[in-house]
VOMI-369877 format. One record per atom (N, C-alpha, C): residue in three letters; z, y, x. Coordinates in steps of 0.1 Angstrom, whole numbers, plus 5000, padded with zeros to 4 digits. Each point is the difference from the previous one (the first is absolute). Layout:
N
AlaZYX/...
# end
This chain:
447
Unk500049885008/Unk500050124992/Unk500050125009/Unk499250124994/Unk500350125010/Unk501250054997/Unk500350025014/Unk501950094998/Unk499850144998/Unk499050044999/Unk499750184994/Unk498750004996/Unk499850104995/Unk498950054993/Unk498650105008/Unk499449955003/Unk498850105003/Unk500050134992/Unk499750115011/Unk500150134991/Unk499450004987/Unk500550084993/Unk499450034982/Unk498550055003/Unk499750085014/Unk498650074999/Unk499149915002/Unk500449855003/Unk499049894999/Unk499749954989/Unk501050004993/Unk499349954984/Unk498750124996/Unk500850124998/Unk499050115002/Unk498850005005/Unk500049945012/Unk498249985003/Unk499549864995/Unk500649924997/Unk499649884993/Unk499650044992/Unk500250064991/Unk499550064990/Unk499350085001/Unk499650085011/Unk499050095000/Unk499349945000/Unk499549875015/Unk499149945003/Unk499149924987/Unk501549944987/Unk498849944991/Unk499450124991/Unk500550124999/Unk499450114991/Unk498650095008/Unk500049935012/Unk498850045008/Unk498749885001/Unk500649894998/Unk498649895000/Unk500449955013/Unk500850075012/Unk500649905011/Unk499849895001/Unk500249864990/Unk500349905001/Unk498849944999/Unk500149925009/Unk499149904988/Unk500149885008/Unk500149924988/Unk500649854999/Unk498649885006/Unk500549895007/Unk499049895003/Unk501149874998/Unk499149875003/Unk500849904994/Unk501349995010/Unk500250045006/Unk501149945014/Unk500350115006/Unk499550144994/Unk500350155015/Unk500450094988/Unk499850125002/Unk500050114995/Unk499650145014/Unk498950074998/Unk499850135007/Unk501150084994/Unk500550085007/Unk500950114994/Unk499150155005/Unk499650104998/Unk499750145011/Unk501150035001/Unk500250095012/Unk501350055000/Unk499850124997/Unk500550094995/Unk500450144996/Unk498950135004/Unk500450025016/Unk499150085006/Unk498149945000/Unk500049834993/Unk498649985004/Unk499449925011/Unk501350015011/Unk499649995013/Unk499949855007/Unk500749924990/Unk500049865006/Unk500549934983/Unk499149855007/Unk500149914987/Unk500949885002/Unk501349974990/Unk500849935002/Unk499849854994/Unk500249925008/Unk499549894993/Unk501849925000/Unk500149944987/Unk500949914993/Unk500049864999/Unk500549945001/Unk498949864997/Unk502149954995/Unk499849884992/Unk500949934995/Unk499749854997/Unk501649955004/Unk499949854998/Unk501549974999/Unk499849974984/Unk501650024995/Unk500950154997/Unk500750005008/Unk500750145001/Unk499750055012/Unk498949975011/Unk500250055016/Unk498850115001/Unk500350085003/Unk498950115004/Unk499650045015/Unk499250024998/Unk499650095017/Unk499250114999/Unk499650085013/Unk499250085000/Unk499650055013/Unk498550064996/Unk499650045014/Unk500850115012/Unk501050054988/Unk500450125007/Unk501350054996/Unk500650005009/Unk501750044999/Unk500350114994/Unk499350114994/Unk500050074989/Unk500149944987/Unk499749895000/Unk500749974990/Unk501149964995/Unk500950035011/Unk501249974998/Unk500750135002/Unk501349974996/Unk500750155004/Unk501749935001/Unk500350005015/Unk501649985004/Unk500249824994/Unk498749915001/Unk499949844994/Unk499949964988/Unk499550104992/Unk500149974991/Unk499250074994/Unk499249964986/Unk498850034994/Unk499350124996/Unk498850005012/Unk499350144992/Unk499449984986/Unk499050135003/Unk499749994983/Unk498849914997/Unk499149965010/Unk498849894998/Unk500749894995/Unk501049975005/Unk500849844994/Unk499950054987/Unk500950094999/Unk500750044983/Unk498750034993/Unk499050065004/Unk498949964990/Unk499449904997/Unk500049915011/Unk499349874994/Unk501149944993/Unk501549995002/Unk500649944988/Unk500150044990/Unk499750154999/Unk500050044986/Unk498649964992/Unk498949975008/Unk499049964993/Unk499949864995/Unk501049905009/Unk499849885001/Unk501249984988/Unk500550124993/Unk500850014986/Unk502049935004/Unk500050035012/Unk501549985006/Unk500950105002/Unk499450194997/Unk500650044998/Unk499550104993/Unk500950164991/Unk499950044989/Unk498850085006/Unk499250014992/Unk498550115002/Unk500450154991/Unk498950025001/Unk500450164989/Unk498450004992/Unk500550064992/Unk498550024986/Unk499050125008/Unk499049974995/Unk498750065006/Unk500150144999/Unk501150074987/Unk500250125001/Unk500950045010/Unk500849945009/Unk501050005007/Unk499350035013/Unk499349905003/Unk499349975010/Unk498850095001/Unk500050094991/Unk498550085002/Unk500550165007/Unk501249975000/Unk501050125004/Unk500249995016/Unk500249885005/Unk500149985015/Unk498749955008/Unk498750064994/Unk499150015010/Unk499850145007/Unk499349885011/Unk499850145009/Unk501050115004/Unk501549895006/Unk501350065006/Unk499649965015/Unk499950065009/Unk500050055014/Unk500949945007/Unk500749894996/Unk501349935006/Unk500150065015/Unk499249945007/Unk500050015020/Unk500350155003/Unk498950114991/Unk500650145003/Unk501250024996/Unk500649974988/Unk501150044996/Unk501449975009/Unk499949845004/Unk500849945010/Unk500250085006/Unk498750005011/Unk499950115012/Unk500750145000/Unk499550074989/Unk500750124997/Unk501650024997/Unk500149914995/Unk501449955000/Unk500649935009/Unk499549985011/Unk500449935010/Unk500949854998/Unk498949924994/Unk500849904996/Unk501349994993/Unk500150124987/Unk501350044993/Unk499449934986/Unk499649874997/Unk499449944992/Unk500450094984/Unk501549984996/Unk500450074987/Unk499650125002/Unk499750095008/Unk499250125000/Unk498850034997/Unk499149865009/Unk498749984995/Unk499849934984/Unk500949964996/Unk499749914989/Unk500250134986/Unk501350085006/Unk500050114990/Unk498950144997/Unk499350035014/Unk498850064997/Unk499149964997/Unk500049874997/Unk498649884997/Unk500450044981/Unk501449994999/Unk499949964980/Unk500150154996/Unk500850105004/Unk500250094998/Unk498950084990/Unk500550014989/Unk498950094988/Unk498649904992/Unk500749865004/Unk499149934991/Unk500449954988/Unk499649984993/Unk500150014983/Unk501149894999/Unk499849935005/Unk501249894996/Unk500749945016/Unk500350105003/Unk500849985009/Unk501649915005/Unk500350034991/Unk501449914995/Unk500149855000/Unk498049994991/Unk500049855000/Unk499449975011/Unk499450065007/Unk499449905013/Unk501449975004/Unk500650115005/Unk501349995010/Unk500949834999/Unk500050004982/Unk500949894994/Unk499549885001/Unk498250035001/Unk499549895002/Unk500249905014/Unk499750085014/Unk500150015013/Unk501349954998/Unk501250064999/Unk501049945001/Unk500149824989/Unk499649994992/Unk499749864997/Unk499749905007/Unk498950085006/Unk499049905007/Unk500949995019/Unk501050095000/Unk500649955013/Unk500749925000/Unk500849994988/Unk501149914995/Unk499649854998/Unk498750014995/Unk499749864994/Unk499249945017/Unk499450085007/Unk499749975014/Unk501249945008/Unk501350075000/Unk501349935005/Unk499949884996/Unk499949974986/Unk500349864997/Unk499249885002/Unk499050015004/Unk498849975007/Unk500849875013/Unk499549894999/Unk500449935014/Unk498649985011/Unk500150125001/Unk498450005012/Unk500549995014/Unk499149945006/Unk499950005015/Unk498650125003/Unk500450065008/Unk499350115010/Unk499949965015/Unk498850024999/Unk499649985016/Unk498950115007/Unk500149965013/Unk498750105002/Unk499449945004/Unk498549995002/Unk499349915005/Unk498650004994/Unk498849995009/Unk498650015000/Unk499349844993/Unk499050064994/Unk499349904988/Unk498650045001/Unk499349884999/Unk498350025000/Unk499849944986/Unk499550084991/Unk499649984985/Unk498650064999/Unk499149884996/Unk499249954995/Unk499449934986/Unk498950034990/Unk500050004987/Unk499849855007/Unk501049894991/Unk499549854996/Unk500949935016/Unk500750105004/Unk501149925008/Unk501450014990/Unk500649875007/Unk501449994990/Unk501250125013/Unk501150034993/Unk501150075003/Unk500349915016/Unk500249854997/Unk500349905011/Unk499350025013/Unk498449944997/Unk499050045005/Unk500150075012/Unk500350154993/Unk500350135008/Unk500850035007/Unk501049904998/Unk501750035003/Unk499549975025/Unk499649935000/Unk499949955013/Unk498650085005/Unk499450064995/Unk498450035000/Unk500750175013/Unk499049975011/Unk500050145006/Unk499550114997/Unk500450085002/Unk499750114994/Unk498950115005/Unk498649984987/Unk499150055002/Unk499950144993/Unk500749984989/Unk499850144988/Unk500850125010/Unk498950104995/Unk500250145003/Unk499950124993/Unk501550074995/Unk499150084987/Unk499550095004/Unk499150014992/Unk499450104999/Unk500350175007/Unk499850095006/Unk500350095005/Unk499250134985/Unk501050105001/Unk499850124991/Unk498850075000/Unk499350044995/Unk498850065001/Unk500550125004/Unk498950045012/Unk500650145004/Unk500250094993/Unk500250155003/Unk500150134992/Unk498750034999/Unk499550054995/Unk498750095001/Unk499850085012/Unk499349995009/Unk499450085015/Unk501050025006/Unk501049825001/Unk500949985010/Unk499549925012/Unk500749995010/Unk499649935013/Unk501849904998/Unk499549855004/Unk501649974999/Unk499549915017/Unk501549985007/Unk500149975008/Unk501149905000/Unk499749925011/Unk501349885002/Unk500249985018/Unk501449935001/Unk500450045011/Unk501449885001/Unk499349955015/Unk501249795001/Unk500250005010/Unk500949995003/Unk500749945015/Unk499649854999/Unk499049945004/Unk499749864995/Unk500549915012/Unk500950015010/Unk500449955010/Unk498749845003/Unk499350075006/Unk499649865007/Unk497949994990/Unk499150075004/Unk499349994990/Unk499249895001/Unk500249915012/Unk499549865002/Unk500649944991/Unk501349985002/Unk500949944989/Unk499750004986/Unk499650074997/Unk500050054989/Unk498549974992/Unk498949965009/Unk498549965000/Unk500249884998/Unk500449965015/Unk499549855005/Unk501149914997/Unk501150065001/Unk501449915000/Unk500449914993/Unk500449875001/Unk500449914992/Unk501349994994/Unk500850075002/Unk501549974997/Unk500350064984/Unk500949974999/Unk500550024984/Unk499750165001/Unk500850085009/Unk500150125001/Unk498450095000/Unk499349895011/Unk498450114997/Unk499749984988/Unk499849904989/Unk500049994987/Unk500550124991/Unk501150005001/Unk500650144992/Unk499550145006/Unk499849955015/Unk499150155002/Unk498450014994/Unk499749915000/Unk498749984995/Unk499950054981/Unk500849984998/Unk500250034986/Unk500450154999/Unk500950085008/Unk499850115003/Unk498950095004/Unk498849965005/Unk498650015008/Unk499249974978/Unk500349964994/Unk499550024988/Unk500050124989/Unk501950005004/Unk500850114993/Unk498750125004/Unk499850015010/Unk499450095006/Unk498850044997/Unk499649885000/Unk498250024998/Unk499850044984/Unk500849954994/Unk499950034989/Unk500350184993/Unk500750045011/Unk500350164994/Unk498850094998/Unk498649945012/Unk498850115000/Unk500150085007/Unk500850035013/Unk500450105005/Unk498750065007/Unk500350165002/Unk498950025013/Unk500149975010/Unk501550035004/Unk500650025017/Unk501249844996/Unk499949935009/Unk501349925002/Unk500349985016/Unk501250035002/Unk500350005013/Unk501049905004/Unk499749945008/Unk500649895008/Unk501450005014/Unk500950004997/Unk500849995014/Unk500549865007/Unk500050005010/Unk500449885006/Unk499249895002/Unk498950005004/Unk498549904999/Unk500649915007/Unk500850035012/Unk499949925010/Unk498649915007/Unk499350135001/Unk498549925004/Unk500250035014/Unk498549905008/Unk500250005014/Unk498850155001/Unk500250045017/Unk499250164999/Unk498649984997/Unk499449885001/Unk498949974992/Unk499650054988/Unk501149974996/Unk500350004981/Unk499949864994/Unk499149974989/Unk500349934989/Unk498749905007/Unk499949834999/Unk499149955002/Unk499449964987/Unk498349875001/Unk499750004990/Unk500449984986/Unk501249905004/Unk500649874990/Unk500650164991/Unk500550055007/Unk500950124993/Unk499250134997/Unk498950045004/Unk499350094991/Unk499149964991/Unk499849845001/Unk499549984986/Unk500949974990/Unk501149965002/Unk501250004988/Unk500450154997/Unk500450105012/Unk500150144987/Unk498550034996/Unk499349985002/Unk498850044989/Unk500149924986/Unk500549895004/Unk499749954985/Unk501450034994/Unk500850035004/Unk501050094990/Unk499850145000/Unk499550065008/Unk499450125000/Unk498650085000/Unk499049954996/Unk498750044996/Unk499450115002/Unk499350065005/Unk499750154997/Unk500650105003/Unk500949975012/Unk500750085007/Unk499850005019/Unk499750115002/Unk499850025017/Unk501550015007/Unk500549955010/Unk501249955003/Unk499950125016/Unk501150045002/Unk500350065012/Unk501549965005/Unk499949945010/Unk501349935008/Unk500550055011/Unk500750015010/Unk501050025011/Unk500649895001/Unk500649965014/Unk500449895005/Unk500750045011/Unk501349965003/Unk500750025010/Unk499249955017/Unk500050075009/Unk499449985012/Unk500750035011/Unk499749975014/Unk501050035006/Unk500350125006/Unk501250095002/Unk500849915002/Unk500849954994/Unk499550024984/Unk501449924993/Unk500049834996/Unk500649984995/Unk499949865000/Unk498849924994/Unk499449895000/Unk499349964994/Unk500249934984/Unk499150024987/Unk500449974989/Unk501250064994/Unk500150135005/Unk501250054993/Unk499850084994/Unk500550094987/Unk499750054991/Unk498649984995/Unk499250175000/Unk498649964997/Unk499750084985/Unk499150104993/Unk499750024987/Unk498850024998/Unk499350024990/Unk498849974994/Unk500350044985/Unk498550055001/Unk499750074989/Unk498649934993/Unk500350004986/Unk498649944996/Unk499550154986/Unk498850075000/Unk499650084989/Unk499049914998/Unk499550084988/Unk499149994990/Unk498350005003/Unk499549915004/Unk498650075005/Unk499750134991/Unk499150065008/Unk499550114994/Unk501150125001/Unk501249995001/Unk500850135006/Unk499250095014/Unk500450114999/Unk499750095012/Unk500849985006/Unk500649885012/Unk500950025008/Unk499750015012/Unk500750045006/Unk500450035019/Unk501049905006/Unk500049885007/Unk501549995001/Unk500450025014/Unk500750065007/Unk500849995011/Unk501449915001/Unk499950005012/Unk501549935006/Unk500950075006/Unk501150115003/Unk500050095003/Unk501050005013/Unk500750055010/Unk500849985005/Unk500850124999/Unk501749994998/Unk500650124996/Unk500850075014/Unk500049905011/Unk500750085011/Unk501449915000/Unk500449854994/Unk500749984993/Unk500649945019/Unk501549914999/Unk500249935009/Unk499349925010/Unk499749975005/Unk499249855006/Unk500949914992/Unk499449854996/Unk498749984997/Unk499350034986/Unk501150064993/Unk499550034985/Unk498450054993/Unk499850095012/Unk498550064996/Unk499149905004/Unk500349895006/Unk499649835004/Unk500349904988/Unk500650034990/Unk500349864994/Unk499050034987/Unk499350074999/Unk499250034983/Unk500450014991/Unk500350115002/Unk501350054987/Unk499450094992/Unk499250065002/Unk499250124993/Unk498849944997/Unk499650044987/Unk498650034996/Unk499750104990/Unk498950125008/Unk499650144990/Unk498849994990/Unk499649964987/Unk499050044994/Unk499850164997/Unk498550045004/Unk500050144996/Unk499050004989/Unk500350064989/Unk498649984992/Unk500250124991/Unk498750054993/Unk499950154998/Unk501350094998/Unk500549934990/Unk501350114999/Unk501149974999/Unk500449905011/Unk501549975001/Unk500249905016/Unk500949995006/Unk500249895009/Unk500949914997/Unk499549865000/Unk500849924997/Unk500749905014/Unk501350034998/Unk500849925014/Unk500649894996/Unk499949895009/Unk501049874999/Unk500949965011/Unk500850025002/Unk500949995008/Unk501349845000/Unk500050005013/Unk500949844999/Unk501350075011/Unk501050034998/Unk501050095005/Unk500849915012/Unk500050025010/Unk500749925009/Unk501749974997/Unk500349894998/Unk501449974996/Unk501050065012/Unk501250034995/Unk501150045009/Unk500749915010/Unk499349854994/Unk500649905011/Unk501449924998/Unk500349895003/Unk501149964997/Unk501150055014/Unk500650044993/Unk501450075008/Unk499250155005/Unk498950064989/Unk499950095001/Unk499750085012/Unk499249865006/Unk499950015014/Unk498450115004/Unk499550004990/Unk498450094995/Unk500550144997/Unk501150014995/Unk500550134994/Unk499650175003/Unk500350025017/Unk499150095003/Unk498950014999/Unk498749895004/Unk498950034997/Unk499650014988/Unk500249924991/Unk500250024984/Unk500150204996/Unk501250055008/Unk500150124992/Unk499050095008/Unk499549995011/Unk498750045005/Unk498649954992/Unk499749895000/Unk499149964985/Unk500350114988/Unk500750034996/Unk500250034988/Unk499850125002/Unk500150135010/Unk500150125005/Unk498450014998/Unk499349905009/Unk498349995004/Unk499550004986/Unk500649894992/Unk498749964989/Unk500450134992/Unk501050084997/Unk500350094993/Unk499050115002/Unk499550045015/Unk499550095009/Unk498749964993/Unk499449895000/Unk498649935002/Unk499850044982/Unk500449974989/Unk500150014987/Unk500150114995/Unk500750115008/Unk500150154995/Unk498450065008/Unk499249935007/Unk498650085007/Unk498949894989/Unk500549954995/Unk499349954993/Unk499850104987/Unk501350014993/Unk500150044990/Unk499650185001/Unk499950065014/Unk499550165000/Unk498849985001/Unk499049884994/Unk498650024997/Unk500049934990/Unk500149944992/Unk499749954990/Unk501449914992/Unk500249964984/Unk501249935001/Unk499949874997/Unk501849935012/Unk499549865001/Unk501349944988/Unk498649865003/Unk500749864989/Unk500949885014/Unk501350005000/Unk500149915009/Unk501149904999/Unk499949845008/Unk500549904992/Unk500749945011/Unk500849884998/Unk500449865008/Unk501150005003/Unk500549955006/Unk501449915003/Unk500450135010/Unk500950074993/Unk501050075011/Unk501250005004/Unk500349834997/Unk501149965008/Unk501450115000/Unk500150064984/Unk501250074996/Unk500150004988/Unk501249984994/Unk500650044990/Unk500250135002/Unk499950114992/Unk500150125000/Unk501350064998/Unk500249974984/Unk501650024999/Unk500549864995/Unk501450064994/Unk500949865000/Unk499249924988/Unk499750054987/Unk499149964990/Unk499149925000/Unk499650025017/Unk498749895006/Unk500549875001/Unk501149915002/Unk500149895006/Unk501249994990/Unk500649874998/Unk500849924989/Unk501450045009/Unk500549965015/Unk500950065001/Unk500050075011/Unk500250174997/Unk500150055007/Unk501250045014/Unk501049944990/Unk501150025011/Unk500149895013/Unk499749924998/Unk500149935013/Unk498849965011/Unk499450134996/Unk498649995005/Unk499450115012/Unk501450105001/Unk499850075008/Unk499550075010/Unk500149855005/Unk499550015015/Unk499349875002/Unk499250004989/Unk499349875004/Unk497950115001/Unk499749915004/Unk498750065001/Unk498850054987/Unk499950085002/Unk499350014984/Unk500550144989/Unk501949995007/Unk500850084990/Unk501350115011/Unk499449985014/Unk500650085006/Unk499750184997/Unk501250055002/Unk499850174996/Unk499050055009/Unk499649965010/Unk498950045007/Unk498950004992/Unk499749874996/Unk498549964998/Unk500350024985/Unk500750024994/Unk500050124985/Unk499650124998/Unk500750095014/Unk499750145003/Unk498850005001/Unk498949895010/Unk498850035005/Unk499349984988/Unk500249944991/Unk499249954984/Unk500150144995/Unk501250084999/Unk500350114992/Unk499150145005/Unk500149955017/Unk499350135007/Unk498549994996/Unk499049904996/Unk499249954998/Unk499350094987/Unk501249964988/Unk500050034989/Unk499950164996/Unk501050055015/Unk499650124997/Unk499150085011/Unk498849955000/Unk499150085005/Unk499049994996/Unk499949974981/Unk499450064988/Unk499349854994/Unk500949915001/Unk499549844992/Unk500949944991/Unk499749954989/Unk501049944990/Unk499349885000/Unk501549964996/Unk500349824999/Unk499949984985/Unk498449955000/Unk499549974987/Unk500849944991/Unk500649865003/Unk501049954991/Unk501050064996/Unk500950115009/Unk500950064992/Unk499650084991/Unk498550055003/Unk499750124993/Unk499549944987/Unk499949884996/Unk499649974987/Unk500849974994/Unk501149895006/Unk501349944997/Unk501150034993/Unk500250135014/Unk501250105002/Unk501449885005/Unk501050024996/Unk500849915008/Unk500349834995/Unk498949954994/Unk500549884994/Unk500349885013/Unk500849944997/Unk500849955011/Unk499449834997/Unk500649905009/Unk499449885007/Unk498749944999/Unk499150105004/Unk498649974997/Unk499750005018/Unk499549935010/Unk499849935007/Unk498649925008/Unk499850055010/Unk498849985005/Unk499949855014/Unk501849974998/Unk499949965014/Unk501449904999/Unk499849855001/Unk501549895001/Unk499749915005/Unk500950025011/Unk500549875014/Unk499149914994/Unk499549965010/Unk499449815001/Unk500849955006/Unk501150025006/Unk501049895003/Unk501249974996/Unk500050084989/Unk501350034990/Unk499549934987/Unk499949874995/Unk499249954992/Unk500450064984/Unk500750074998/Unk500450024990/Unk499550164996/Unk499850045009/Unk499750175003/Unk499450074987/Unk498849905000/Unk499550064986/Unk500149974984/Unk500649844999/Unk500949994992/Unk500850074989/Unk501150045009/Unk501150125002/Unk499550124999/Unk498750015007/Unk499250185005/Unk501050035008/Unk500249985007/Unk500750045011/Unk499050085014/Unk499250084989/Unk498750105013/Unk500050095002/Unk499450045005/Unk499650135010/Unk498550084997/Unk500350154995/Unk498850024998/Unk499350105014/Unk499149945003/Unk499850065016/Unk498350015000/Unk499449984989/Unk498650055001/Unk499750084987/Unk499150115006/Unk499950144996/Unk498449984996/Unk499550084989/Unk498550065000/Unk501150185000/Unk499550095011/Unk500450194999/Unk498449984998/Unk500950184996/Unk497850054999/Unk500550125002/Unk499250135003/Unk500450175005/Unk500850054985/Unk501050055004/Unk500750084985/Unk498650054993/Unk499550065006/Unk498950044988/Unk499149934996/Unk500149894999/Unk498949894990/Unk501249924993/Unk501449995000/Unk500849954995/Unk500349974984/Unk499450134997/Unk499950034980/Unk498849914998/Unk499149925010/Unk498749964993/Unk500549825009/Unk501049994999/Unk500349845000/Unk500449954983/Unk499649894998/Unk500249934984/Unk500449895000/Unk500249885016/Unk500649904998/Unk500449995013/Unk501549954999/Unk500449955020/Unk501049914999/Unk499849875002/Unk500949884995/Unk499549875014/Unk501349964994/Unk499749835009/Unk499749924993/Unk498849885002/Unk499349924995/Unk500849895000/Unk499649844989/Unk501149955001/Unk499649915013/Unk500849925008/Unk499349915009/Unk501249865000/Unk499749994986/Unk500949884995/Unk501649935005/Unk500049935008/Unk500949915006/Unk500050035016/Unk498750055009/Unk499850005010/Unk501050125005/Unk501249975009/Unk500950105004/Unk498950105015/Unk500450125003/Unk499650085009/Unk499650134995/Unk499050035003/Unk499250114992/Unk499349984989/Unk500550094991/Unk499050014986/Unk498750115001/Unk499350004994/Unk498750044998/Unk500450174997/Unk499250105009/Unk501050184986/Unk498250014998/Unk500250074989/Unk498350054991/Unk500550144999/Unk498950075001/Unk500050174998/Unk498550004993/Unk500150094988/Unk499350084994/Unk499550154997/Unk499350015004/Unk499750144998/Unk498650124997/Unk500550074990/Unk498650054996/Unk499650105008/
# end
């Protein structure tokens, strides 16, 4: 039995979702849309056991609102009359949240506020939480490949090929994506369980349509990519011209490494840049510049501070350079720029910040340098759409097996762009990248 109740504002979008056409039912699944549009939830049931593609559908273990609509469809719990229901379409849930900073009874009270029968939704939602407690469900999280004329079973062991669908852009938007993919051999050619889930991430991807997707951590040789491996990202990547960097000496061999893949037919330039940085950093391929008519797009792979913070000084010299290098950028034209910068910004960025001090990532140094960054005229897309909504996460231990479980992460990759193109961002989020702990996928949109 659940020992508490899922917020009330989830019944409330359960209900929105069926007064919107959200749902729709198959013999063994159910699609849910989610709210904003942006991703498609899939349900599937056998017995009382649910799952889903995406941990949004849960909230603190217990049931979002895609479950609660498919049970309320599947007649397990109270629905509301078509005039009821004609009242909670087209409620904004995700903006409301957001604006409310995850203050759900705030969001749920500007959602009913001034509608005709307000009283009874409220009474209704609250029925339908109650009768949800009494409910003996099992919740899980966990990925499913559903197929018309496969059984629930079937699916249950089936790897996971489905990918939903990505949002149709804005109207005369450019959207962009951006992965610390640790290892991009691995991730092609590799056989282990782990390239699998990365591989399935490498879909997440292909599927959004992006123009620009940028790559950190190839770990390619100075060569770069051989055949076995640029004929595999072609066939997840199509129609995109690829520009790479590779660490050379003197820095180590196969270490770090980024790459950029556009859109054929863009106007681009790409350089590799050197910023003046430490030895061997301006050696390890950390930079890549696209220039194209009227913006620069940078990808950056941020040199870590090192265990026992042994990188530390060079690190806050990096951070001085690329600061230097991105403000001469931005006094000609303004830039879009991405990747793993190996910081949590403030405490809001990582699950716990207190005992994290002085570990790498979250020292006051390499905060200050993020902040000095910030202010020499670039905003952090995700706060700026967000504002401060808290345990949302770009980044959890691979060797902490439970990391992401729990969410126990770290959010340390950024899409900034120049304060003055800031009002013309419309989406800046983390993609989901299922089960696979490390880096998650960040997407920027922009008109």
């Amino acid at each position: 039995m659940m020992k508490k109740l899922p917020p009330v504002e989830k019944a409330f979008e359960a209900y929105s979702a069926l007064a919107d056409g959200r749902v729709e039912m198959h013999d063994d699944y159910a699609l849910v849309d989610s709210s904003d549009g942006a991703k498609t939830y899939e349900v599937s049931w056998q017995g009382d056991t649910y799952a889903s593609t995406d941990n949004g559908t849960y909230w603190q273990g217990y049931a979002g609102y895609p479950v609660i609509a498919v049970l309320i469809m599947q007649g397990r719990l109270p629905g509301l009359g078509a005039e009821l229901l004609a009242e909670l379409k087209d409620i904004p849930w995700k903006q409301l949240n957001d604006a409310h900073k995850r203050d759900y009874a705030a969001a749920a009270n500007e959602a009913l506020a001034g509608k005709p029968h307000e009283q009874q939704i409220r009474s209704a939602a609250d029925e339908l939480n109650q009768e949800l407690a009494r409910l003996d469900l099992t919740l899980k999280r966990g990925r499913k490949t559903h197929e018309k004329g496969t059984s629930a079973e079937a699916s249950e062991s089936a790897p996971s090929e489905v990918v939903a669908p990505a949002a149709a852009k804005a109207p005369g938007a450019m959207r962009f994506v951006s992965w610390n993919i640790d290892s991009l051999n691995a991730a092609l050619t590799g056989t282990s369980p782990r390239s699998d889930l990365s591989r399935d991430v490498l879909r997440t991807i292909a599927a959004q349509d992006a123009d620009i997707i940028a790559i950190q951590e190839t770990k390619l040789p100075e060569k770069g990519m051989n055949k076995k491996q640029d004929a595999a990202l072609e066939e997840y990547f199509p129609g995109y011209e690829v520009a790479w960097v590779s660490s050379h000496e003197p820095a180590r061999k196969g270490y770090a490494g980024t790459m950029a893949l556009y859109r054929k037919g863009l106007a681009v330039t790409a350089t590799y840049p050197s910023i003046g940085a430490p030895e061997p950093m301006d050696e390890e391929g950390r930079l890549i510049t696209l220039e194209l008519p009227d913006f620069y797009f940078n990808l950056v792979y941020t040199p870590n501070a090192g265990e026992g913070l042994k990188r530390l000084a060079e690190r806050q010299e990096w951070d001085a350079r690329y600061a230097d290098y991105l403000a001469s950028l931005d006094a000609t034209k303004p830039v879009i720029c991405c990747g793993d910068y190996n910081v949590a910004h403030e405490e809001i960025d990582l699950a716990n910040p207190a005992g994290n001090h002085q570990s790498a990532g979250f020292t006051d140094e390499e905060r200050a340098g993020f902040s000095a960054l910030l202010g020499r005229g670039f905003t952090d897309t995700f706060r700026h759409v967000h504002g401060n909504v808290e345990g949302v996460y770009s980044w959890w231990a691979q060797r902490v097996k439970t990391s992401k479980i729990n969410n126990a992460g770290w959010r340390i990759d950024y899409f900034l762009v120049s304060d003055r193109i800031a009002s013309r961002v419309v989406r800046s989020e983390m993609l989901d990248s299922g089960p696979r702990q490390d880096h998650a996928p960040i997407l920027l949109e922009i008109q």
